[in-house]
C-alpha positions in Angstrom: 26.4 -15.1 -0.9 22.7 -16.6 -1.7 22.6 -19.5 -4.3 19.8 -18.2 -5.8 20.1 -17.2 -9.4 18.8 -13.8 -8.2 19.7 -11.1 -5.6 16.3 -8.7 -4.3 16.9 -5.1 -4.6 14.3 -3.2 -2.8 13.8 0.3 -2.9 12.8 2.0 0.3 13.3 1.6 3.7 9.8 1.9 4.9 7.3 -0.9 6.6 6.6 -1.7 3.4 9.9 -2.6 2.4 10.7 -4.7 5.8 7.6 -6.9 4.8 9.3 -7.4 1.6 12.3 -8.2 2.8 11.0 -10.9 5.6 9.2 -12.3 2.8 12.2 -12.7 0.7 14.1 -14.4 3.9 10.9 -16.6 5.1 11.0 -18.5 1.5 14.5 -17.9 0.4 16.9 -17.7 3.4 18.3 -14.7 1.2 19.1 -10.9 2.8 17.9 -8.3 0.1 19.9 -5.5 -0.5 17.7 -2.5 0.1 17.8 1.3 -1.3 17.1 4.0 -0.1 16.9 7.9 0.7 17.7 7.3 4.1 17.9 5.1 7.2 14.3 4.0 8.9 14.4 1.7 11.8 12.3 -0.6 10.1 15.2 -1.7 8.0 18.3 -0.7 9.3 17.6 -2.4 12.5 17.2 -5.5 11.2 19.8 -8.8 10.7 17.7 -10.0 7.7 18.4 -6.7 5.2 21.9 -7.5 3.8 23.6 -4.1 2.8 21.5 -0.4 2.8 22.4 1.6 -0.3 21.7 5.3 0.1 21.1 8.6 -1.3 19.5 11.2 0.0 18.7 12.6 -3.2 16.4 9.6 -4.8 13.5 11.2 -5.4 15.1 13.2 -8.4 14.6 10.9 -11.5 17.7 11.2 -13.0 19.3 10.2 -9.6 17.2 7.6 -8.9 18.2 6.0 -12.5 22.0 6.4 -11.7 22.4 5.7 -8.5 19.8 2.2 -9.2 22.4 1.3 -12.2 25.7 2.5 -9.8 23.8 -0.4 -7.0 22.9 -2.8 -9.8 27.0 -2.8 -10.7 27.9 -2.7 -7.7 26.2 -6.0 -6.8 25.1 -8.1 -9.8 27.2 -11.5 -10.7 27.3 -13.2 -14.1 25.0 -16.0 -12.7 22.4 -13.8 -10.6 19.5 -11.6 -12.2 18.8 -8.3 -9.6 15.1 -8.4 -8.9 13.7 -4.7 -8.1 11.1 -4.1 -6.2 9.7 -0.7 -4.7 7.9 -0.1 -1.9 6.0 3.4 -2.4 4.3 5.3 -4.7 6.9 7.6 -5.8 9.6 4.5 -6.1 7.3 2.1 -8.6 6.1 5.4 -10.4 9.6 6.4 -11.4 10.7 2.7 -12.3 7.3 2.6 -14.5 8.8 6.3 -16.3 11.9 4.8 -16.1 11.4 1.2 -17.3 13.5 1.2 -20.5 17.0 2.5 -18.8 16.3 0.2 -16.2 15.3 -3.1 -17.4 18.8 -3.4 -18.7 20.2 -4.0 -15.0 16.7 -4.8 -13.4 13.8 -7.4 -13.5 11.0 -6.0 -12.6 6.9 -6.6 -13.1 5.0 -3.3 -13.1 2.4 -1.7 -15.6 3.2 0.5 -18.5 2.8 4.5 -18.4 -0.7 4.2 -20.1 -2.1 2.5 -17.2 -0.1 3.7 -15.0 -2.0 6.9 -15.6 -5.4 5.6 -16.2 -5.3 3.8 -12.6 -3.2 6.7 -10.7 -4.6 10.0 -11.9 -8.1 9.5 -9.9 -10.2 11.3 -12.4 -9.4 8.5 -15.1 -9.8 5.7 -12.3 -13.3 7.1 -11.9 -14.0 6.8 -15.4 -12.8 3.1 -16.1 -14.3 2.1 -13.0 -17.7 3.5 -14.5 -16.9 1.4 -17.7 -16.2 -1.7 -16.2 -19.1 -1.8 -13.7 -17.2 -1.2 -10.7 -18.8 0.9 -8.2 -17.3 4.0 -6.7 -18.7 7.2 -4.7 -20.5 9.9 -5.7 -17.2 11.6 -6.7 -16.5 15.7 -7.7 -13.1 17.1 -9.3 -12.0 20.2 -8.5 -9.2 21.9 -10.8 -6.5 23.2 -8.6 -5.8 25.6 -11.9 -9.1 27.0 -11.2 -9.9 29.9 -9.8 -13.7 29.2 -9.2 -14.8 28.0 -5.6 -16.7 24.9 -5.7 -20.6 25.1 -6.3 -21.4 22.0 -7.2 -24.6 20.5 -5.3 -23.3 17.6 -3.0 -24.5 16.4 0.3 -22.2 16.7 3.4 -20.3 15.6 5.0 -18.0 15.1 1.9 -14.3 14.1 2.0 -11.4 15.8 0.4 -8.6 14.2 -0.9 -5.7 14.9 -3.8 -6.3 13.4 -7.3 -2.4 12.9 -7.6 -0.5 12.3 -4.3 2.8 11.8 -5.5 2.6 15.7 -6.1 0.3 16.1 -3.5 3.4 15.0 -0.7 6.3 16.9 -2.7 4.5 19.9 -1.7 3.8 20.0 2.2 2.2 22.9 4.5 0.8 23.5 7.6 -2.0 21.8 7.5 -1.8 18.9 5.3 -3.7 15.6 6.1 -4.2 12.4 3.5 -8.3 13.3 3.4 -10.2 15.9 4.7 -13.7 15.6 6.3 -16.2 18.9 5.6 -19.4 19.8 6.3 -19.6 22.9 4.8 -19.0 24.7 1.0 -17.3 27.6 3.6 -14.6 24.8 4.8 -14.8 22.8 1.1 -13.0 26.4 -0.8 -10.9 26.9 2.5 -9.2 23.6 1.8 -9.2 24.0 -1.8 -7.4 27.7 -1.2 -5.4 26.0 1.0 -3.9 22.6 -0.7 -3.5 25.6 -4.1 -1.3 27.8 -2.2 1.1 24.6 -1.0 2.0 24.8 -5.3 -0.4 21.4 -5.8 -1.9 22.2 -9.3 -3.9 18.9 -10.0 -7.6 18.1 -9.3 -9.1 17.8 -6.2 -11.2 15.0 -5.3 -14.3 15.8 -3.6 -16.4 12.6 -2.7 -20.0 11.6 -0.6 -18.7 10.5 2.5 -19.6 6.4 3.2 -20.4 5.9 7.2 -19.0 3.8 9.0 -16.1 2.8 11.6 -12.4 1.4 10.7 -14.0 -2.0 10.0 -16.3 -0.9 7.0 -12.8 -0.6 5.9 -11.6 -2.9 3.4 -8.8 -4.4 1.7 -8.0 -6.4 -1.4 -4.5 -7.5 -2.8 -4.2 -8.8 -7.3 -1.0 -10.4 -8.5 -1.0 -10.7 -12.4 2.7 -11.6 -14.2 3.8 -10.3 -16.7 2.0 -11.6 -19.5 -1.2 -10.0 -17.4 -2.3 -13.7 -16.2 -4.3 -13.3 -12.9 -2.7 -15.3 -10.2 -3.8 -14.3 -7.0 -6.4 -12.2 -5.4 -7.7 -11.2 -1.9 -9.9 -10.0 0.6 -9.4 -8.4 4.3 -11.9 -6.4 6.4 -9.7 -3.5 8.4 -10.2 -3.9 12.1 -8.1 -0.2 13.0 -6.4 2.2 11.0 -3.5 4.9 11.7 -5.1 8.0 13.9 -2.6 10.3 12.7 -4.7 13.0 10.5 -1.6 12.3 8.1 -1.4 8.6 8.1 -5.3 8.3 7.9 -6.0 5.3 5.4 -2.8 3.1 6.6 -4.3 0.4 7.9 -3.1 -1.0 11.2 -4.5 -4.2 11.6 -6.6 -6.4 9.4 -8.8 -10.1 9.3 -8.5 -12.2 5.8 -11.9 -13.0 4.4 -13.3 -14.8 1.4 -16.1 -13.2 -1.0 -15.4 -14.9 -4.4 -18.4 -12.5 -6.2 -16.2 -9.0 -5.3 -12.8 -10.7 -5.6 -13.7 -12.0 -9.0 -15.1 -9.2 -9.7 -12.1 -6.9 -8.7 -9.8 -9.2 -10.6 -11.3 -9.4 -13.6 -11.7 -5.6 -13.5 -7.7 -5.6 -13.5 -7.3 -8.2 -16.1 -9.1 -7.0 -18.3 -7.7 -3.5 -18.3 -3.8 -5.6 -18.7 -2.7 -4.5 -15.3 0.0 -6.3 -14.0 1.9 -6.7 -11.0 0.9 -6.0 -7.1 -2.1 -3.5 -7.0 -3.9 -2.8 -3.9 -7.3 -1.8 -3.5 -8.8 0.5 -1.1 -12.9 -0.4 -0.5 -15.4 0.6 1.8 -18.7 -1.1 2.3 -21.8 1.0 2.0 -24.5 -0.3 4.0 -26.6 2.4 2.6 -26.9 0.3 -0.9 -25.4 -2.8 0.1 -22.1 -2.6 -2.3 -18.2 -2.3 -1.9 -17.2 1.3 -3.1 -13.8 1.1 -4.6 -11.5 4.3 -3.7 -8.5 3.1 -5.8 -6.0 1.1 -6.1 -2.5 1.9 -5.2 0.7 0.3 -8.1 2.3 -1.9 -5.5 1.9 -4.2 -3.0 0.6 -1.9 0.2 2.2 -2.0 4.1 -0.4 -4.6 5.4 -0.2 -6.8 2.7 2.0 -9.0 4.0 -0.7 -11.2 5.6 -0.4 -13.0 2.1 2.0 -14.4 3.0 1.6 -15.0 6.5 -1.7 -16.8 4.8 1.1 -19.2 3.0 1.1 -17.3 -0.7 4.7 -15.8 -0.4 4.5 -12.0 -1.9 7.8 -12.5 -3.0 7.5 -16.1 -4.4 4.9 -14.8 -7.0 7.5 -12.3 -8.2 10.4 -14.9 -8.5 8.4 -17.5 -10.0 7.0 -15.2 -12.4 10.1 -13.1 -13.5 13.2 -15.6 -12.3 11.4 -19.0 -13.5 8.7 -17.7 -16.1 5.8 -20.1 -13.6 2.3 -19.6 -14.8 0.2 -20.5 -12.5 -4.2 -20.5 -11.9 -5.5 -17.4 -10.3 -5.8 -18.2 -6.4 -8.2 -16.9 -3.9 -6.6 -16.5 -0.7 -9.2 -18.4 1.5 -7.8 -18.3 5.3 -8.8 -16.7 8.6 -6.4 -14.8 10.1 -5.4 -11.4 12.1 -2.7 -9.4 10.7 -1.4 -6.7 12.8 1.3 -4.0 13.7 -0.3 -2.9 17.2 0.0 -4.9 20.2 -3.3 -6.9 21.5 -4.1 -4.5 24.0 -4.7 -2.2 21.8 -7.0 -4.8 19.8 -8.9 -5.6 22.9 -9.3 -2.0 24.3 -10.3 0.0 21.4 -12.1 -2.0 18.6 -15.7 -0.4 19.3 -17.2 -3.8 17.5 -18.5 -6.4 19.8 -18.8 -9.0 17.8 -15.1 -8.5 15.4 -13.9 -7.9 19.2 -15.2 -11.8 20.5 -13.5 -12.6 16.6 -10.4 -10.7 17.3 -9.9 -13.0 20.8 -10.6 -15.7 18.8 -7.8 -15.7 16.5 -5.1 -14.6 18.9 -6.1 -17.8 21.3 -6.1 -20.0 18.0 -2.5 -18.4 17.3 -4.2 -17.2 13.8 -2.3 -13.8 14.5 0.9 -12.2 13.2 2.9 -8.9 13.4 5.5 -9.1 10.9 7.4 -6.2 12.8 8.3 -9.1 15.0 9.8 -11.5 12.8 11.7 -14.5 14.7 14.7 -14.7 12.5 15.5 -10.9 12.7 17.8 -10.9 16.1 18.7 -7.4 16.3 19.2 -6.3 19.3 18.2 -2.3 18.7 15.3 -3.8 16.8 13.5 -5.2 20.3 13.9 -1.9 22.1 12.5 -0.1 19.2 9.8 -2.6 18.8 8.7 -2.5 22.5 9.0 2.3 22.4 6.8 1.4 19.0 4.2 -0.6 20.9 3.9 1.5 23.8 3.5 4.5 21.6 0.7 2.6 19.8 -1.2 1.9 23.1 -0.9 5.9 24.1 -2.2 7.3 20.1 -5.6 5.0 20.4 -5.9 5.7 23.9 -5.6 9.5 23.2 -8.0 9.3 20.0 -10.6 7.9 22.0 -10.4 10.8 24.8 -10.1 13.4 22.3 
């Protein structure tokens, strides 16, 4: 048993949730206990997650408040607060809906339902974005309650993406990708028709399309605690990204980078609105104007942000500190240079179509300024490695395939 005065509980099993976990281990030596809907080899392979609670029904609300409160009995002490911490969308938005039958048992540091919904729901985003000076695409909504096609004047290609994805992904079909690329008003309403008769009734985002490769890509992680303090932002430039039509936008690998003008920017834009908590941005750079475009930013800490800590500002040290020990601390700007990935070099030096992030790339992984956190030292399981090494080789055959398709 850790002598800690707390005990991690993380919800989800995903790559999200391992990078949690390690980061827990790295600075505490502790294993969290992690929930779940079911097994992933991402976390039940693994020495370094203590004990996997599961149910395979804890996407229902009322379950997930039961069966959090059944763990939270189950495994609290008089002496040892239960941090919770979730690890997808659906997870933090139910613990935000949730919050009052669960901060009895839990500590936790997420927004409130207000903001929750002015940040989530895409259309509001769009609209405090506009008020706070951020900059965004050229952006369309589409009611999927509508039965009008779409008219509106645009210029192609656009993409198409859900306003709402939690709702989005609890209705799948043949078909369904995270974003759609169109060229055409014909293939705009075919989507449309298409994502309506899945049962999807919320808007459709329809948005000017930025050029550019992976590595116009970017990424930016706030922390605020609970009080709303800023205490830590950053800044990363996407190198690849999944090539899975349904995992576009999950970010493979990743360099840190400094730009104090758009992280000040970005975190004063979430200060000021009260957010608190992980958020992650989604940006893309728009050479056309010379800007970052913000797309949104998700309620959690996202699956590559775990090069904070492997840039030395522990993700889960900001959460004890701030809800375990009440620390307040000055905002930091994660300043470092370093290569955070979850696909093996080859694949870094074979398909990253960038000469001069390629030479960069090399770099790093002579000076050792690398990491994939899917290989943590201290995690000794013996499943894990054969797992890891199918994982890698699979890795090398999707890029390879992507580029002959």
């Amino acid at each position: 048993m850790s002598n800690h005065p707390f005990i991690p509980i993380i919800v989800g099993t995903n790559i999200n949730a391992y990078n949690m976990a390690i980061s827990f281990h790295e600075e505490y030596g502790i294993k969290p206990i992690v929930v779940g809907r079911e097994p992933l080899p991402f976390t039940s392979y693994s020495t370094i997650t203590d004990i996997q609670e599961l149910n395979p029904d804890l996407h229902d609300p009322k379950v997930f408040v039961q069966f959090l409160r059944e763990v939270a009995k189950k495994h609290r002490t008089a002496d040892q607060k239960l941090v919770l911490v979730g690890t997808d969308d659906l997870y933090v938005r139910m613990i935000i809906e949730q919050r009052e039958a669960l901060q009895k048992d839990f500590l936790f540091n997420y927004i409130d339902e207000e903001i929750m919904n002015a940040v989530y729901i895409k259309k509001n985003f769009y609209e405090l974005c506009a008020k706070h000076g951020i900059d965004t695409p050229s952006t369309y909504f589409h009611s999927c309650l509508s039965d009008e096609p779409f008219t509106d004047e645009v210029l192609f290609p656009v993409i198409i993406k859900p306003s709402d994805g939690v709702q989005y992904y609890r209705h799948p079909f043949e078909g369904l990708q995270k974003i759609y690329k169109v060229d055409t008003y014909e293939e705009v309403n075919r989507i449309i028709q298409m994502v309506k008769a899945s049962g999807y009734t919320e808007d459709l985002i329809i948005q000017d399309f930025i050029p550019g490769d992976d590595t116009y890509m970017w990424d930016a992680v706030y922390y605020a605690d609970q009080h709303g303090k800023a205490q830590l932002i950053t800044l990363a430039q996407v190198v690849l990204q999944e090539r899975a039509m349904t995992a576009i936008g999950n970010y493979t690998a990743l360099i840190t980078r400094f730009d104090e003008e758009i992280m000040t920017k970005l975190a004063n834009f979430l200060e000021a609105i009260g957010y608190v908590g992980y958020g992650n941005f989604d940006l893309k750079y728009d050479e056309r104007d010379g800007k970052f475009k913000v797309f949104e930013v998700n309620i959690r800490q996202g699956r590559s942000s775990y090069y904070i800590t492997q840039c030395g500002e522990n993700m889960a040290k900001y959460l004890v500190d701030d809800l375990v020990y009440g620390k307040e601390k000055p905002l930091t700007y994660l300043d470092d240079h370093f290569l955070f990935t979850v696909v093996p070099k080859a694949v870094l030096k074979k398909f990253v179509d960038n000469p001069p992030m390629e030479k960069e790339i090399r770099s790093l992984i002579k000076a050792g300024k690398y990491g994939n956190p899917l290989f943590y030292n201290k995690d000794k399981h013996m499943k894990r490695k054969i797992y890891l090494l199918m994982r890698q080789i699979n890795y090398y055959k999707k890029y390879k395939n992507a580029v002959e398709e």
